[in-house]
C-alpha positions in Angstrom: -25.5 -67.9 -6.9 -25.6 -66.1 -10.3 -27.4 -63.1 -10.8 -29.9 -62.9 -13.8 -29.1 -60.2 -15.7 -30.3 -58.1 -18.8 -27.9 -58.1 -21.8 -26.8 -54.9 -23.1 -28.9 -52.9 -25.0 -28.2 -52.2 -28.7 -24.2 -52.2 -30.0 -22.4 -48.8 -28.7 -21.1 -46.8 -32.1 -17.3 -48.0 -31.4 -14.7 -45.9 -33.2 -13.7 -47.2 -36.5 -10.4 -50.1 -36.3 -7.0 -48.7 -37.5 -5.8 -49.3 -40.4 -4.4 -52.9 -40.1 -0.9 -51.0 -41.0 -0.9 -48.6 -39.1 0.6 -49.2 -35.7 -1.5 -49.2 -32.9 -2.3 -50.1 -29.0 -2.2 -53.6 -27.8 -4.7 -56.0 -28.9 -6.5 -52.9 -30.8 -8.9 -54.1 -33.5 -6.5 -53.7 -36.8 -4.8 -57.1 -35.7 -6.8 -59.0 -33.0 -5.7 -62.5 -34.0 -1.8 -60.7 -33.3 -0.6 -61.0 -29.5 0.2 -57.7 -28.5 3.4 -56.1 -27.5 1.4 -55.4 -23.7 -1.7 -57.0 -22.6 -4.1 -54.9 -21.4 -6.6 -57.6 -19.6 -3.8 -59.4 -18.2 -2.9 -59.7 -14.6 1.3 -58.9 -14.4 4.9 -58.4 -15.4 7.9 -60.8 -15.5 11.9 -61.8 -14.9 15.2 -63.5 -16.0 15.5 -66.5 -18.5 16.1 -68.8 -15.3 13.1 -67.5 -13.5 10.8 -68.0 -16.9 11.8 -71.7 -16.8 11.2 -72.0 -13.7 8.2 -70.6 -13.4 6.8 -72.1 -17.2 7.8 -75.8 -15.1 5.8 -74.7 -12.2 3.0 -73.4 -14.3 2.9 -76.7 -16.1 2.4 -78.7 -12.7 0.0 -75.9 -11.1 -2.5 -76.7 -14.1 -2.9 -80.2 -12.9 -2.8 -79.8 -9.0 -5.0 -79.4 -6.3 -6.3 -75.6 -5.9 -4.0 -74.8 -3.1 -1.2 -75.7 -4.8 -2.5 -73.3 -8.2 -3.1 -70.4 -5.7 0.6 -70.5 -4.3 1.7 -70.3 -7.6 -0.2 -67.6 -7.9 1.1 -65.9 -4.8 4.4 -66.6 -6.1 4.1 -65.2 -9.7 2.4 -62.0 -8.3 5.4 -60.7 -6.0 8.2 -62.0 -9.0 5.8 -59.4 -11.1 5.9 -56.8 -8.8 9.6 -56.9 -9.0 10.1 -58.1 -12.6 11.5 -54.8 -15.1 11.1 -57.4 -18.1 7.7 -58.0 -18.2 8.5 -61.4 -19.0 6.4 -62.5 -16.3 3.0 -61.6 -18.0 3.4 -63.9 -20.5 3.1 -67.2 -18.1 -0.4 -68.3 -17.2 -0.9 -70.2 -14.1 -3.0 -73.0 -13.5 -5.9 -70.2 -12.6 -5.9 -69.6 -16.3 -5.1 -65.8 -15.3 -2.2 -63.9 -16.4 -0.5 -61.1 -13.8 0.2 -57.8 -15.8 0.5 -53.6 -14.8 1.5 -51.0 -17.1 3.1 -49.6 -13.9 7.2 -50.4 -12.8 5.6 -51.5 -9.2 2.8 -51.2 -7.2 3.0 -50.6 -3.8 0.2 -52.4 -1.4 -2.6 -51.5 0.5 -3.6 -52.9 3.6 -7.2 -53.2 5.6 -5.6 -50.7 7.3 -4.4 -48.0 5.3 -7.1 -48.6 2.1 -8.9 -45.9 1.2 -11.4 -45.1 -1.9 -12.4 -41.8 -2.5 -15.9 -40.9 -4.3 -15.9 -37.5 -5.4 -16.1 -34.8 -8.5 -19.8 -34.3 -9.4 -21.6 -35.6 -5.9 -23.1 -34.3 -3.7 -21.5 -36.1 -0.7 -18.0 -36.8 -1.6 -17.1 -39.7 0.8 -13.7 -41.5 1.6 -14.5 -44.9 2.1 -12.1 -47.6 4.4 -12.3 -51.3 3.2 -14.3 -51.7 6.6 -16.4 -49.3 5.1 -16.9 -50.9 2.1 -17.3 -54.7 3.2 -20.2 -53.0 5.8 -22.2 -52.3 3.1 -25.0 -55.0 0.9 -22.5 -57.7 -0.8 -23.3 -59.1 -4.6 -22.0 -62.2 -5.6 -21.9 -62.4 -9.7 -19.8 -65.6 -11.2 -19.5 -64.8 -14.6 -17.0 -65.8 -17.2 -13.3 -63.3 -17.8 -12.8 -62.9 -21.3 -9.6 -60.6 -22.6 -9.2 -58.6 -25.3 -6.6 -60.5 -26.5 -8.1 -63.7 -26.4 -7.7 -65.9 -23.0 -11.1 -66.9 -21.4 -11.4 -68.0 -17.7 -14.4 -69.5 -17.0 -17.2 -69.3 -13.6 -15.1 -66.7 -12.1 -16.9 -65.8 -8.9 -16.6 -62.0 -8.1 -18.3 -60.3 -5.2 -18.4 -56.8 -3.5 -20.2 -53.5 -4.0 -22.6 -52.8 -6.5 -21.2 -49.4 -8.1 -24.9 -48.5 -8.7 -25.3 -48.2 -4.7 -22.0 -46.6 -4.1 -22.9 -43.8 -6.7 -26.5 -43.5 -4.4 -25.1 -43.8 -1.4 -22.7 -40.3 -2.2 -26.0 -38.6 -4.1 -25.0 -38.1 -8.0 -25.4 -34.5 -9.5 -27.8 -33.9 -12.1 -25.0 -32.6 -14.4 -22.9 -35.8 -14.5 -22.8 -38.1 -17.1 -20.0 -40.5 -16.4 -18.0 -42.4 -14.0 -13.7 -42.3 -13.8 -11.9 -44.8 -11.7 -8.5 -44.2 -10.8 -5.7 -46.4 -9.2 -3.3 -46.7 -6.8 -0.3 -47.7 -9.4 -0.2 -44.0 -10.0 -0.8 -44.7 -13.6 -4.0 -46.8 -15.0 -7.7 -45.1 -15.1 -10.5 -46.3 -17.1 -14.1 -45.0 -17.0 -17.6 -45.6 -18.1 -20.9 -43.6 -18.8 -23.2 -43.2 -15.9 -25.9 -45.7 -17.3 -22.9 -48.3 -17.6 -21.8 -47.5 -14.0 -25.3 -48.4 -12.6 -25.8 -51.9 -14.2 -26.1 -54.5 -11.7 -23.6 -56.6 -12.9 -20.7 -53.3 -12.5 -19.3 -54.1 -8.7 -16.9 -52.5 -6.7 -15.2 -55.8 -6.1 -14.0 -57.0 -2.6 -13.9 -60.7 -3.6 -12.6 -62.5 -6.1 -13.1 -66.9 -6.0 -14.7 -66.7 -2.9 -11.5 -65.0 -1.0 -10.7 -61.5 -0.2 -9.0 -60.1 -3.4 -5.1 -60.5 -3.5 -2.9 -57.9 -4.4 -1.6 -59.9 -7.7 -5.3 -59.5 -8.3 -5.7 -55.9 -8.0 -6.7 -55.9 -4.0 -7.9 -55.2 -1.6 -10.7 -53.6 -3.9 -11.0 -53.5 -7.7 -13.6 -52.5 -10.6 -15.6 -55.8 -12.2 -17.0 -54.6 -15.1 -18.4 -58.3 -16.1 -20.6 -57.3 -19.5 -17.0 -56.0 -20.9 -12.9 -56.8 -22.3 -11.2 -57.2 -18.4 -9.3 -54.5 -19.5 -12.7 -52.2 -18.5 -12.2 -53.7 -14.6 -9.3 -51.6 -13.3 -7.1 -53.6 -10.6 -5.9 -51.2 -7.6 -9.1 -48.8 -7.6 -8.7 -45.7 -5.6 -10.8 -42.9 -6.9 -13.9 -42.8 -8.5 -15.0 -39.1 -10.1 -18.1 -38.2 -11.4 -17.4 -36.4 -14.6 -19.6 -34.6 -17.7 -18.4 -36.8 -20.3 -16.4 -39.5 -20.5 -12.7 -39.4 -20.3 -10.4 -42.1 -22.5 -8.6 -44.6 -20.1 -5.0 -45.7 -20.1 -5.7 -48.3 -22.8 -8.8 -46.4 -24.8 -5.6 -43.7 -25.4 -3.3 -46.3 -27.4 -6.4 -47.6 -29.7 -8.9 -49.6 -27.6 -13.0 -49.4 -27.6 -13.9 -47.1 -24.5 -17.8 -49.4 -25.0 -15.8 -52.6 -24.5 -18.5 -55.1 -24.7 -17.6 -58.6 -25.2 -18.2 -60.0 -28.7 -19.0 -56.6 -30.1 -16.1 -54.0 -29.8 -12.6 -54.5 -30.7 -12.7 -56.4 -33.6 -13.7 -59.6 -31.7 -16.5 -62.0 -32.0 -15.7 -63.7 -28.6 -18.8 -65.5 -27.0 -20.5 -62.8 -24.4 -19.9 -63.0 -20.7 -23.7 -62.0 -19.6 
């Protein structure tokens, strides 16, 4: 069921866009209507010219099929992109209307097993927690729309996990602290968000994503869903979460994106919110 939520409070001073010729990061607000060189919200990387046909053919017939059949194409585009040194790969959607996309060269996986998060910096607990761990504690289930920066929309996504807001209580917060930064397994993206962000009940530390546990393509076993914000704000193969004193640009925020990603109002866009 969806959860009623308030919308944000008043528009977050954004930085000012570039200069529309002056180069800058993918998507960033001097060219929003432009596609950019990298996608920041996307979800992959790609392959050879044979493997884009392919794959375009298969794409073209997943859009039309029966969910099963969308979700091994899916499957399928996800381990191509975890192989693919092109990045041709993130320029296909599937019939899920998602795209697959890291800024990394591969990512390796985590499994039940070996999946850890660690919750630490300014707390007064710092805690490691297992995905047992994690799927143990109170579940939120939040279907909202996905909207990227760079212009595709996937509609009544379900997400569902952790509320962030409980993690953060569960590990005590220090009075000093004034933000959250998530870190990832990939070894190279991080994002962050102030503290008042962080404890929204619509920020989850997300186990589930369409009602099933959350593939690796997807950024499992556990990711950040940020849903008031550009899906470039909820960071795919989550592995650390610091509490900091102020907040620290992410991987995109450094080449020329809004840190207060909201929907509609950052960024340059006018897209249609997703609260």
């Amino acid at each position: 069921m969806n959860e009623t939520t308030q919308p944000p409070g008043p528009a977050p001073s954004d930085p000012p866009p570039p200069d529309p010729g002056t180069p800058s990061g993918p998507g960033a607000s001097g060219d929003p209507a432009r596609p950019p060189s990298s996608d920041p919200d996307s979800e992959g990387t790609p392959v050879g010219r044979r493997t884009v046909l392919a794959v375009l053919g298969l794409g073209a017939a997943g859009v039309a099929a029966a969910p099963w059949l969308q979700r091994g194409l899916e499957a399928f585009l996800g381990s191509v992109a975890d192989k693919d040194p092109t990045k041709l790969t993130g320029l296909l959607p599937n019939g899920g209307g998602f795209r697959y996309y890291s800024v990394a060269a591969s990512v390796p996986r985590r499994t039940p097993a070996d999946y850890r998060l660690t919750v630490d910096g300014l707390v007064e607990r710092p805690t490691e927690f297992t995905l047992g761990a994690l799927r143990r504690l109170p579940q939120t289930r939040l279907v909202r729309d996905v909207q990227c920066v760079t212009g595709w929309r996937v509609p009544d996504t379900p997400f569902e996990g952790v509320r962030l807001a409980d993690l953060l209580d569960a590990v005590g917060v220090r009075p000093e602290a004034r933000a959250v930064r998530f870190t990832c397994f990939d070894g190279v993206y991080s994002e962050s968000l102030t503290l008042d962000q962080a404890r929204r009940s619509d920020v989850l530390v997300c186990l589930r994503m369409r009602d099933e546990p959350l593939s690796h393509a997807h950024g499992g076993p556990v990711r950040l869903y940020v849903a008031p914000m550009y899906f470039y704000k909820s960071a795919k193969w989550l592995s650390g979460i610091s509490l900091t004193r102020d907040v620290r640009p992410g991987y995109w925020e450094e080449r020329g994106y809004d840190i207060d990603a909201w929907v509609g109002r950052s960024n340059g866009r006018d897209d249609a919110p997703t609260v």
